[in-house]
DSSP file (Angstrom, degrees, kcal/mol; ACC not computed):
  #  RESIDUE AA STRUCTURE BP1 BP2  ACC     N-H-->O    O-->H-N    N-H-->O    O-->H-N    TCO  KAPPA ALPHA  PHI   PSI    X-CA   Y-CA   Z-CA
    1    1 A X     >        0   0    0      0, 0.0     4,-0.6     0, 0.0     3,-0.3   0.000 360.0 360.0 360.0 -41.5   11.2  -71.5   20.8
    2    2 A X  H  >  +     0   0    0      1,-0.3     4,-1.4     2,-0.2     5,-0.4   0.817 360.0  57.8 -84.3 -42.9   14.9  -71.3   20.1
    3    3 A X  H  > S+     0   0    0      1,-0.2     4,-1.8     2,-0.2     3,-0.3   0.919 104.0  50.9 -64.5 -27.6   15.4  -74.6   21.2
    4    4 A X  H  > S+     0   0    0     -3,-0.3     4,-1.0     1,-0.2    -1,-0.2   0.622 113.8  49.3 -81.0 -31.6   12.7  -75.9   18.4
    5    5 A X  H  X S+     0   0    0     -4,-0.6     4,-0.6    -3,-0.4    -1,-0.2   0.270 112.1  45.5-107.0  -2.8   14.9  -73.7   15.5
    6    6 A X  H  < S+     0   0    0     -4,-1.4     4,-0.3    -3,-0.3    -2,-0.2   0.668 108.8  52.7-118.3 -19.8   18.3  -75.1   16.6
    7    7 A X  H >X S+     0   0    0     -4,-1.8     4,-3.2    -5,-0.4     3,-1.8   0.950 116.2  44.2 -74.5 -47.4   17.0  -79.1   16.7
    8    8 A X  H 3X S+     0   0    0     -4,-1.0     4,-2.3     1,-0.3     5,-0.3   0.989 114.1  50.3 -91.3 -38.1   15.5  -78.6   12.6
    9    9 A X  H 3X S+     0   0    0     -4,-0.6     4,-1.6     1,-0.2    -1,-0.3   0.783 115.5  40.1 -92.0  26.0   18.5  -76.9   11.7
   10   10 A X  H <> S+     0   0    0     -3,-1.8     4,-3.4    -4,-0.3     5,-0.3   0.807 114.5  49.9 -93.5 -22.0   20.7  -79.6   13.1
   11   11 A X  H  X S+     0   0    0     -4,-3.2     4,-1.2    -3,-0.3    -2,-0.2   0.783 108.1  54.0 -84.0 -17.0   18.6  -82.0   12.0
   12   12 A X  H  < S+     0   0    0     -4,-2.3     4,-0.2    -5,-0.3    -2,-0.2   0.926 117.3  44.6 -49.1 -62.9   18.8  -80.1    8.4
   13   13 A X  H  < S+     0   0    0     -4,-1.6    -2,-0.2    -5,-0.3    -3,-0.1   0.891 123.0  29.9 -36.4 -63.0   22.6  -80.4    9.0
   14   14 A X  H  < S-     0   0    0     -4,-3.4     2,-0.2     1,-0.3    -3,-0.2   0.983 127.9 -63.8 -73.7 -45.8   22.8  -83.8   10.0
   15   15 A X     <  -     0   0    0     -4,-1.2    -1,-0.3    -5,-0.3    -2,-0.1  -0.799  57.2 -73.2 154.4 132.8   20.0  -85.3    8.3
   16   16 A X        -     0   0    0     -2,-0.2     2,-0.2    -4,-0.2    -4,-0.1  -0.406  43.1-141.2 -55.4 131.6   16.3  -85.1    8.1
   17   17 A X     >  -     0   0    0      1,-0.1     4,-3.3    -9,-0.0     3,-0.4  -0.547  36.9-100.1 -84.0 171.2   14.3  -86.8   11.3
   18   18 A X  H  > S+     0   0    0      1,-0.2     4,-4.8     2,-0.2    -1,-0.1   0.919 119.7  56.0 -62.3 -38.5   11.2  -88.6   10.4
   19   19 A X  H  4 S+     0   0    0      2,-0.2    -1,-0.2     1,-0.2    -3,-0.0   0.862 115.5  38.2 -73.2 -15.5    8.7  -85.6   11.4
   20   20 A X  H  4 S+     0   0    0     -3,-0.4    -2,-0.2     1,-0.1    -1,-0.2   0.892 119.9  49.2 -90.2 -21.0   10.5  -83.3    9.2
   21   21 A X  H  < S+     0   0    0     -4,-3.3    -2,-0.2    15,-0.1    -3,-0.2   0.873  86.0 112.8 -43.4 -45.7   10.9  -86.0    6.6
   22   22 A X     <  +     0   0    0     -4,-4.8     2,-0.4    -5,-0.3    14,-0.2  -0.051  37.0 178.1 -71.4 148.7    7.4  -87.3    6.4
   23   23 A X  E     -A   35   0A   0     12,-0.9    12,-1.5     2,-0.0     2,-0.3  -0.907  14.6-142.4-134.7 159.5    5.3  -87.0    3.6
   24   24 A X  E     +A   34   0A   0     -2,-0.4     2,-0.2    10,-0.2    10,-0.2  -0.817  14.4 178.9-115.9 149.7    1.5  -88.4    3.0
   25   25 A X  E     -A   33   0A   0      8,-0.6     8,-1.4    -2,-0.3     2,-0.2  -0.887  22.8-136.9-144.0 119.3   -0.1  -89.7    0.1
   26   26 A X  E     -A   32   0A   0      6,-0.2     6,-0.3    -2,-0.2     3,-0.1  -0.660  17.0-174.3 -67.9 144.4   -3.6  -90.9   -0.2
   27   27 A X  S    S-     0   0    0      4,-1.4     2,-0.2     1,-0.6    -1,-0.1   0.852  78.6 -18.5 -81.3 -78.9   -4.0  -94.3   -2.2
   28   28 A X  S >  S-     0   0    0      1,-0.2     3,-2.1     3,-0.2    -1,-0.6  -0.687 100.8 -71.8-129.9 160.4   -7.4  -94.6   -2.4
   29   29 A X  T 3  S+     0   0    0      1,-0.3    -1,-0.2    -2,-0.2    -2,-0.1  -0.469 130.3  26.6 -32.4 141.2  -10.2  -92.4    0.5
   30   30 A X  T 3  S+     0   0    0     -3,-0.1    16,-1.6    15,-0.1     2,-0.3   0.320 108.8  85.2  98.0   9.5   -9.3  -94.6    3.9
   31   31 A X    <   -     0   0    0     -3,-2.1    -4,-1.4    14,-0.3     2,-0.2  -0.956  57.6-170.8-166.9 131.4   -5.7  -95.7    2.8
   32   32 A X  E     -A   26   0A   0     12,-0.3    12,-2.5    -2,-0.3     2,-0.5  -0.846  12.7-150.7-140.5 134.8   -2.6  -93.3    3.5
   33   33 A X  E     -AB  25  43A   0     -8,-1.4    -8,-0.6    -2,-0.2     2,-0.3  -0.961  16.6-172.1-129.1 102.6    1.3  -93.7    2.2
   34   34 A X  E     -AB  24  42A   0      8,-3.3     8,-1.7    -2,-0.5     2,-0.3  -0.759   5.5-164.4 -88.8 152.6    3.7  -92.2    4.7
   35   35 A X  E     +AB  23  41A   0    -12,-1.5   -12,-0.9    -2,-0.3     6,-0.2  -0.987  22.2 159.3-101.8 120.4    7.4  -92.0    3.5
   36   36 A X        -     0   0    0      4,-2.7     2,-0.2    -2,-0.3     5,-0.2   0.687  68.1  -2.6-127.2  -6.7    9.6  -91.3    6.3
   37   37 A X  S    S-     0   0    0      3,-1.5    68,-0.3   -16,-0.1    -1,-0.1  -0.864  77.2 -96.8-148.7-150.6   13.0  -92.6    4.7
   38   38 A X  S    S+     0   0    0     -2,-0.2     3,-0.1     1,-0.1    67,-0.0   0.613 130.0  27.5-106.5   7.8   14.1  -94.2    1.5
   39   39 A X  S    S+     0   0    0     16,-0.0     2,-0.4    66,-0.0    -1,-0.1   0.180 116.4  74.7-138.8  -9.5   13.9  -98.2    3.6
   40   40 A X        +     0   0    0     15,-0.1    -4,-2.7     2,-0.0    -3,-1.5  -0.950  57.6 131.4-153.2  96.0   11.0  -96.8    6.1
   41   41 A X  E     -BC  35  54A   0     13,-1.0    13,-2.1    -2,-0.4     2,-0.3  -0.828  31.1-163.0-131.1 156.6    7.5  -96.4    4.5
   42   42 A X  E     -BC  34  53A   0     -8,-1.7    -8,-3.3    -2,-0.3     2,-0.4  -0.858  14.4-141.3-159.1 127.7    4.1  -97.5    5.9
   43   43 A X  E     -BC  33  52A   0      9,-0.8     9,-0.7    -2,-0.3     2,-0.3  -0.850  30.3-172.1 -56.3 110.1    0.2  -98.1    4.4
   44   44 A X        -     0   0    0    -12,-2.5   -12,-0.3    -2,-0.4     6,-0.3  -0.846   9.3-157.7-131.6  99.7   -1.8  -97.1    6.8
   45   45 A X        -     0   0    0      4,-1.5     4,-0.5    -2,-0.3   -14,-0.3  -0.137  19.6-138.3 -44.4 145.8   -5.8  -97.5    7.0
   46   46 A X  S    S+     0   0    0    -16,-1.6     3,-0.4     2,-0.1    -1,-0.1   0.957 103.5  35.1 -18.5 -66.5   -8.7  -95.8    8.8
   47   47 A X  S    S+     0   0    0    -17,-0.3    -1,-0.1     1,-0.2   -16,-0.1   0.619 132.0  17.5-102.3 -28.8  -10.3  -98.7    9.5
   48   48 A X  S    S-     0   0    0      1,-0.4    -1,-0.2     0, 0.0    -3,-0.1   0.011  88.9-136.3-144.1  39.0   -8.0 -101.3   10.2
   49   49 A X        +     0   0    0     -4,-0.5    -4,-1.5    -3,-0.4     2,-1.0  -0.175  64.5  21.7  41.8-129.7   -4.5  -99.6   10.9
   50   50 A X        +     0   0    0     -6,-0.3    -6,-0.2     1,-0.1    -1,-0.1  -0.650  54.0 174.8 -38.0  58.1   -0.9 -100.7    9.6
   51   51 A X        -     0   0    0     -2,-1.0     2,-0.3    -8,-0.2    -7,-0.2   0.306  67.4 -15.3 -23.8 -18.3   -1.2 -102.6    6.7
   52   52 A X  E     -C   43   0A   0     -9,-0.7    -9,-0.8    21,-0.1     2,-0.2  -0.760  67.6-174.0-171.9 152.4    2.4 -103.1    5.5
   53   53 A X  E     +C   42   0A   0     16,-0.8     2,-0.4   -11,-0.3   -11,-0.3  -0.752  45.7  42.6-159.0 124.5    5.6 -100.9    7.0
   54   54 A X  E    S-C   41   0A   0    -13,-2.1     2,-1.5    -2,-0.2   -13,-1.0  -0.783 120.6  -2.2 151.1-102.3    9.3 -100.8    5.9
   55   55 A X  S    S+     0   0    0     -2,-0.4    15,-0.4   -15,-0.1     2,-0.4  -0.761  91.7 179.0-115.7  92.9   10.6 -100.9    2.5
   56   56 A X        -     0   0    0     -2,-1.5    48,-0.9    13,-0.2     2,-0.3  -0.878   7.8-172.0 -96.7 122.3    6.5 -101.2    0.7
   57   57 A X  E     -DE  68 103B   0     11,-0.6    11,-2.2    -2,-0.4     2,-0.2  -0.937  14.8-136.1-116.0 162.8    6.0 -101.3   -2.3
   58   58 A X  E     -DE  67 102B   0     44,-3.2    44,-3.4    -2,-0.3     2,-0.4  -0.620   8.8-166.6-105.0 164.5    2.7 -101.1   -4.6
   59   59 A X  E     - E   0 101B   0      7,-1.2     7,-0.3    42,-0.2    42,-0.2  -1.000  12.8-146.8-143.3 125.5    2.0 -103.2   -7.5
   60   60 A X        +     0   0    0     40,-2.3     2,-0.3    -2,-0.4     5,-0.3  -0.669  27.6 167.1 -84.4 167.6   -1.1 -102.1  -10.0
   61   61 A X        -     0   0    0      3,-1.5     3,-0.2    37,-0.2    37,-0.1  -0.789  53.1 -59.2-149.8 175.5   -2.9 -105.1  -11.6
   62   62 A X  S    S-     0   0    0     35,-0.3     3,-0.1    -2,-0.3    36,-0.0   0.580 124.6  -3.8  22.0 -61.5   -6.2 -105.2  -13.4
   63   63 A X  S    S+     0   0    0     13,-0.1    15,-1.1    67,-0.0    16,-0.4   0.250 130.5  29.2-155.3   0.0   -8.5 -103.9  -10.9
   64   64 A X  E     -F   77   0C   0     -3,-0.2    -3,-1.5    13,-0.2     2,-0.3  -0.789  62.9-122.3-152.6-155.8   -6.5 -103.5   -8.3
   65   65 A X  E     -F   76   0C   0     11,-1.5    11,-1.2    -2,-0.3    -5,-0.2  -0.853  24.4-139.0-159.0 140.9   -3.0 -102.7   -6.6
   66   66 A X  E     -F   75   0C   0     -7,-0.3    -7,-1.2     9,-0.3     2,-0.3  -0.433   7.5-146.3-105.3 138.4   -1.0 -105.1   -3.9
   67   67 A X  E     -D   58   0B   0      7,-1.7     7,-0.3    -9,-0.2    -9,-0.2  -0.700  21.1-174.0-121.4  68.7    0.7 -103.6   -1.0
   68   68 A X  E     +D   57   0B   0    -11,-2.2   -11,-0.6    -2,-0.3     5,-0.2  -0.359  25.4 108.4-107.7 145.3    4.1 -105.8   -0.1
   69   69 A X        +     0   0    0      3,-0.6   -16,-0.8   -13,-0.2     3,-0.3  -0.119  56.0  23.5 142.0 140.2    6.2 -105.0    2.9
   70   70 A X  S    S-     0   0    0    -15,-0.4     3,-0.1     1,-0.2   -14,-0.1   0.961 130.9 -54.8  78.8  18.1    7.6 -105.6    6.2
   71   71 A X  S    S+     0   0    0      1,-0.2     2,-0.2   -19,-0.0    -1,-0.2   0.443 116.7 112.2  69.5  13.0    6.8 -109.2    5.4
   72   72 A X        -     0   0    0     -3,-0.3    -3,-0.6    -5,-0.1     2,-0.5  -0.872  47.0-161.3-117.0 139.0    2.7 -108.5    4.5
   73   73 A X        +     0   0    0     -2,-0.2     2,-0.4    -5,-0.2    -5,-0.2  -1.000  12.9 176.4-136.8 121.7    1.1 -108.8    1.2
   74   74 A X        -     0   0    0     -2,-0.5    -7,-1.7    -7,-0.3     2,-0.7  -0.985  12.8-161.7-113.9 124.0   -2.1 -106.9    1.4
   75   75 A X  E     -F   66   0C   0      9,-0.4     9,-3.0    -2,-0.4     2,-0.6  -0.953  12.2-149.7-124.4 135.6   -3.9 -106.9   -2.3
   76   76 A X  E     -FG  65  83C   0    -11,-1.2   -11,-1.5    -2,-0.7     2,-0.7  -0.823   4.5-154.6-104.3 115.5   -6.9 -103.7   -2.5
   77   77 A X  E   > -FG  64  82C   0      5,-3.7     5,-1.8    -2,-0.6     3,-0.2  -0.865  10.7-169.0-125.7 114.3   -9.5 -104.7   -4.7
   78   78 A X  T > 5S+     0   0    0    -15,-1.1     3,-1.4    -2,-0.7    -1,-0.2   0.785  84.5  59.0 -75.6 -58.0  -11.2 -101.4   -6.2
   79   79 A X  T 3 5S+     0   0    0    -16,-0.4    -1,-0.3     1,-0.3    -2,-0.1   0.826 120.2  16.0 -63.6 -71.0  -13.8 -103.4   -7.5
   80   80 A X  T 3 5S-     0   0    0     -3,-0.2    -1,-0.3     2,-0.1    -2,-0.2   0.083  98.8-131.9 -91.0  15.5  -15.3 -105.1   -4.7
   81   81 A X  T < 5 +     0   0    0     -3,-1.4    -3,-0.3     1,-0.1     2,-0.2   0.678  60.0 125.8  56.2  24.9  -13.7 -102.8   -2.3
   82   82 A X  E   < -G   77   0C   0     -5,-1.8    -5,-3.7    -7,-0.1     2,-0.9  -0.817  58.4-123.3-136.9 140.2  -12.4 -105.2    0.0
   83   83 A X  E     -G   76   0C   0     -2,-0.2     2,-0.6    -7,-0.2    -7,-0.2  -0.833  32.4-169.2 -71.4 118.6   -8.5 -105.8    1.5
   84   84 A X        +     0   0    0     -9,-3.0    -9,-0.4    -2,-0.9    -2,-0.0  -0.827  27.9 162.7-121.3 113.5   -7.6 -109.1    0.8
   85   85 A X        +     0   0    0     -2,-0.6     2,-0.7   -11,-0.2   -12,-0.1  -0.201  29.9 139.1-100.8  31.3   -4.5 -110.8    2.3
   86   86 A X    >   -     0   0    0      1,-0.1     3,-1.1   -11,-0.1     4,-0.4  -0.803  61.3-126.8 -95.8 107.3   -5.4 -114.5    1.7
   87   87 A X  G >> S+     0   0    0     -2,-0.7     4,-2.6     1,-0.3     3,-1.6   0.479 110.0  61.7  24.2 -68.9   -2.4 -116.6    0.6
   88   88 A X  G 34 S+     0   0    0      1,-0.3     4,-0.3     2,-0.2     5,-0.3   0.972 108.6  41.7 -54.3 -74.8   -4.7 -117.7   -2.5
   89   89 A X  G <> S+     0   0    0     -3,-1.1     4,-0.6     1,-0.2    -1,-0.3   0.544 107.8  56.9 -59.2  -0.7   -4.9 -114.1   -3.7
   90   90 A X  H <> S+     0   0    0     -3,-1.6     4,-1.6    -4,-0.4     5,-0.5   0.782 115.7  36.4-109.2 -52.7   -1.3 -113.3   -3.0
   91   91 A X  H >X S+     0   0    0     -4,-2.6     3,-2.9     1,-0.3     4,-1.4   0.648 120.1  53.5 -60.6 -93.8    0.3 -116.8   -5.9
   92   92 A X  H 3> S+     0   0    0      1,-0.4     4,-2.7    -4,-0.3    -1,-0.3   0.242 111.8  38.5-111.2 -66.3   -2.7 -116.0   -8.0
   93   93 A X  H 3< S+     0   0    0     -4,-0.6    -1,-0.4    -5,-0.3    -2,-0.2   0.732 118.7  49.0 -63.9 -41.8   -1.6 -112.2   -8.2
   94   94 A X  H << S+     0   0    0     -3,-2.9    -2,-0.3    -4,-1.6    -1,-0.2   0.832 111.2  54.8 -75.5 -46.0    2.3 -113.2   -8.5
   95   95 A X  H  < S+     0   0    0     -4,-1.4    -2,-0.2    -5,-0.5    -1,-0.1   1.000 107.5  51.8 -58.2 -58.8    1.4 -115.7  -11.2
   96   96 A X  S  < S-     0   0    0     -4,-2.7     2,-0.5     1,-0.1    -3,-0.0   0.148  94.8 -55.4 -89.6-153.8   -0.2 -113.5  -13.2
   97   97 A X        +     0   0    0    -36,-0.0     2,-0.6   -35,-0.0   -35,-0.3  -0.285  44.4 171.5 -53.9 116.4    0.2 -110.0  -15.0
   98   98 A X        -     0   0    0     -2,-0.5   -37,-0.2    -4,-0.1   -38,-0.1  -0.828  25.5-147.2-161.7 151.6    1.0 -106.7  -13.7
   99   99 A X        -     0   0    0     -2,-0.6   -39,-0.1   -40,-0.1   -37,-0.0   0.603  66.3  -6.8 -89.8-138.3    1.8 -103.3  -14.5
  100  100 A X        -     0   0    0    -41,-0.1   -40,-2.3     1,-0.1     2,-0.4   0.089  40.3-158.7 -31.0 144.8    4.2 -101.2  -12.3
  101  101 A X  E     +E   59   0B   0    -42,-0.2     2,-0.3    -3,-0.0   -42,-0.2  -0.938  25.9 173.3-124.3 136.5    5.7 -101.8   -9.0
  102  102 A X  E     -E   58   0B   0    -44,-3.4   -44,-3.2    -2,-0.4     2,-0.2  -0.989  19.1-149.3-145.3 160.5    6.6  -98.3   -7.5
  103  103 A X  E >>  -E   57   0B   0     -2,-0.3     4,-0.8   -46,-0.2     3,-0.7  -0.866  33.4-101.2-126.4 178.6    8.0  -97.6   -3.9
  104  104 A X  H 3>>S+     0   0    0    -48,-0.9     4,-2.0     1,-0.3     6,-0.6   0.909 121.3  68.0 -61.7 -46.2    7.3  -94.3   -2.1
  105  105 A X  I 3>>S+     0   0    0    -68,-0.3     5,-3.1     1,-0.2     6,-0.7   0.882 114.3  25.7  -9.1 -86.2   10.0  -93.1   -2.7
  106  106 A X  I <45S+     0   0    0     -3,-0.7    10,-0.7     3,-0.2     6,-0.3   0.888 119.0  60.4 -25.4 -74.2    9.1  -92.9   -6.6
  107  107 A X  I  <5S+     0   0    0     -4,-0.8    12,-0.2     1,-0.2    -1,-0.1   0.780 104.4  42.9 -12.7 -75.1    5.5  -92.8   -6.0
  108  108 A X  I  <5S-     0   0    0     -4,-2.0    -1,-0.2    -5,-0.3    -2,-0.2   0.588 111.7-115.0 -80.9 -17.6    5.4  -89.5   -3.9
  109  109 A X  I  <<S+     0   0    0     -5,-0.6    -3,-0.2    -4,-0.5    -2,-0.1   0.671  76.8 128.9  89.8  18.0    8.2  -87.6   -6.7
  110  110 A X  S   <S+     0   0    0     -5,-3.1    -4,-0.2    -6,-0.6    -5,-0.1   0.896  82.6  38.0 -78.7 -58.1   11.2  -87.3   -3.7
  111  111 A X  S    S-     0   0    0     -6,-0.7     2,-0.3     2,-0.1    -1,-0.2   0.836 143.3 -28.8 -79.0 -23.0   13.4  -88.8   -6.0
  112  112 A X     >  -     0   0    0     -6,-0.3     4,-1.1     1,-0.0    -1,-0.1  -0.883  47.8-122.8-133.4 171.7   12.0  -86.9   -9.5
  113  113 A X  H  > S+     0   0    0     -2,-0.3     4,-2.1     2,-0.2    -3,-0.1   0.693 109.9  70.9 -70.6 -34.7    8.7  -85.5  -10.6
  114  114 A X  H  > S+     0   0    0      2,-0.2     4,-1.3     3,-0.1     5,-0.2   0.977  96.3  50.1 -55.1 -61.0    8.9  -87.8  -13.5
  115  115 A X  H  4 S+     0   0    0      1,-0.2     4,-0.4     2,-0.2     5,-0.2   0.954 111.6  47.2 -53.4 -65.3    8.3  -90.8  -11.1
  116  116 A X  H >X S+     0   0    0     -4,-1.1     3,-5.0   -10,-0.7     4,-2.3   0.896 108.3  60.6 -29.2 -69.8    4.9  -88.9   -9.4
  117  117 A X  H >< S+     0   0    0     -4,-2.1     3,-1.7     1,-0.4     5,-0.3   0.758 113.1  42.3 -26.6 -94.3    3.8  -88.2  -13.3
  118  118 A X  T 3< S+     0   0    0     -4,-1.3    -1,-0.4     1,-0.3    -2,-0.3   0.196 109.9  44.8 -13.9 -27.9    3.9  -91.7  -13.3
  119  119 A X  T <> S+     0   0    0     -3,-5.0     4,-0.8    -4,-0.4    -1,-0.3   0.740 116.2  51.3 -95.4 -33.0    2.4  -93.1  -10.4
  120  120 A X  T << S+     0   0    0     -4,-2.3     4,-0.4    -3,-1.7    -2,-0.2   0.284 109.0  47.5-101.9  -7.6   -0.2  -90.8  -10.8
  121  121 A X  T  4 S+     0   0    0     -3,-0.2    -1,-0.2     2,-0.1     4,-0.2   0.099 119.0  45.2-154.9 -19.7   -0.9  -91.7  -14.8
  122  122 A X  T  > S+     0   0    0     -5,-0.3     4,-0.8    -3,-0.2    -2,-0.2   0.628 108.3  56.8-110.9 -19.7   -0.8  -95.7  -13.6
  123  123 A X  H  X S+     0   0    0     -4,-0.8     4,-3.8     2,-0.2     5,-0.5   0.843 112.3  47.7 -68.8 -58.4   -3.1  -94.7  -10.6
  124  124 A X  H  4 S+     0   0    0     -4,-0.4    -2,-0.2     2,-0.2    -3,-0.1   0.615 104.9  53.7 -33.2 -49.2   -5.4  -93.5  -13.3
  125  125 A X  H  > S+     0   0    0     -4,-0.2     4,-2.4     2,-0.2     5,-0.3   0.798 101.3  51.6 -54.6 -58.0   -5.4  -95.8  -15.1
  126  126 A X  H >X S+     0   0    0     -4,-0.8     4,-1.5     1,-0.2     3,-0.9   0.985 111.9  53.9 -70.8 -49.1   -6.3  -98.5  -12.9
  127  127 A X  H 3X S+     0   0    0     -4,-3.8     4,-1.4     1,-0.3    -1,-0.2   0.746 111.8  46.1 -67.3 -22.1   -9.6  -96.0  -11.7
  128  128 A X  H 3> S+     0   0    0     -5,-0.5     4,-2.2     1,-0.1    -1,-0.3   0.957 115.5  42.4 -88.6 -37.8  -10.5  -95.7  -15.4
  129  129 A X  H <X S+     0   0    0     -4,-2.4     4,-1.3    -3,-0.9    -2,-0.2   0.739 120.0  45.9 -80.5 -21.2  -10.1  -99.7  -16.1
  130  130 A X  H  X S+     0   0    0     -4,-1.5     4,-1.2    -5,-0.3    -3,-0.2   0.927 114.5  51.2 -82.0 -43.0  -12.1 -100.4  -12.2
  131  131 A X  H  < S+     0   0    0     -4,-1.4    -2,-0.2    -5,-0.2    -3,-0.1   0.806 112.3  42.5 -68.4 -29.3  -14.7  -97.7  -13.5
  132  132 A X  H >X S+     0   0    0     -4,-2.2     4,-3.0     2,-0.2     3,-1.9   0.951 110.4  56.7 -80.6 -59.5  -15.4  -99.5  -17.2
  133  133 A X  H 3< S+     0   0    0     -4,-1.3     4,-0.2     1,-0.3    -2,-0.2   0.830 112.4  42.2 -62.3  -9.1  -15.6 -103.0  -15.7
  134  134 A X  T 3< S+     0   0    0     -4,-1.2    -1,-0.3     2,-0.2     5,-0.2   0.248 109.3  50.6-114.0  35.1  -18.5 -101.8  -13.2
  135  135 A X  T X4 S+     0   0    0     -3,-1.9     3,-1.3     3,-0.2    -2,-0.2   0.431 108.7  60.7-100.4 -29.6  -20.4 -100.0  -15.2
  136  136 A X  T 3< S+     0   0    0     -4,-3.0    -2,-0.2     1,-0.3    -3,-0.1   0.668 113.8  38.7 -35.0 -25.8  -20.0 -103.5  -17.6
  137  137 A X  T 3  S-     0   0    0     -5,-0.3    -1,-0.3    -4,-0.2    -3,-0.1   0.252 123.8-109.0-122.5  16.1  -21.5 -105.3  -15.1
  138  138 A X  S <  S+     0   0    0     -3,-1.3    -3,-0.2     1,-0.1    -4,-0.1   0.509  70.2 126.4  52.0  25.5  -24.0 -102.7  -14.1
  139  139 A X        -     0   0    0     -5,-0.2     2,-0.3     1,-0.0    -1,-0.1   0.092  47.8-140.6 -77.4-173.3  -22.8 -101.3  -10.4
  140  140 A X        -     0   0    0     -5,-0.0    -5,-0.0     0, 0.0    -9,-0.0  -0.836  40.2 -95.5-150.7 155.1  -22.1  -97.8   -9.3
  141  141 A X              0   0    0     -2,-0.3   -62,-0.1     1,-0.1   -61,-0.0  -0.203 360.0 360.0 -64.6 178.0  -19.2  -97.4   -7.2
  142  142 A X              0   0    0     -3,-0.0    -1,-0.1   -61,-0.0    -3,-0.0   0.195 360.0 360.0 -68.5 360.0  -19.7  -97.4   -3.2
């Protein structure tokens, strides 16, 4: 017991370790944003594990948001519900428009609440713009 209260407050002291550091965020149901330092972040699925880890950042677009890091470009497309990592979709996505890039940091509020406001108001966004184009086309979500 004692030993358990004198490692967090040295690690208070020293510095945070990653299990008292980390913090979760769901992206979407099935897809998880750990922060465990301010270079050391990870996307992590249900279904298909690690998707991106290191310094990750997200990118909103259109209908979806891009997952960069750790040398992996994962792009989540709300619409059709699908990960897609294919080259093709990565230029195609780079070429064209898109709205914020945040990294967890930001994202999650550790460095202000203003940034969270924000991620969370562009998160929004994209679910209101995913939700008008399939009701356009006549779907229901999954």
């Amino acid at each position: 017991m004692w030993n358990k209260v004198i490692a967090i407050c040295l690690a208070l002291f020293v510095g945070c370790t990653e299990e008292i550091c980390k913090r979760r965020m769901e992206l979407i149901p099935g897809l998880v944003w750990e922060y465990y330092s301010t270079n050391h972040s990870r996307v992590v699925s249900d279904k298909y594990g690690i998707i991106a880890e290191g310094a990750v950042f997200i990118t909103f677009h259109d209908y979806g948001f891009d997952v960069s890091g750790g040398g992996k470009f994962v792009y989540v497309d709300l619409c059709r519900n699908v990960l897609d990592d294919r080259e093709s979709t990565h230029i195609s996505l780079s070429s064209g428009s898109a709205f914020s890039t945040f990294d967890a940091g930001y994202a999650m509020g550790i460095s202000t609440e203003e940034s969270h406001k924000k991620y969370l108001a562009e998160m929004d966004a994209l679910k209101e713009r995913v939700e008008e184009k399939l009701r356009r086309e006549g779907l229901r979500r999954l």
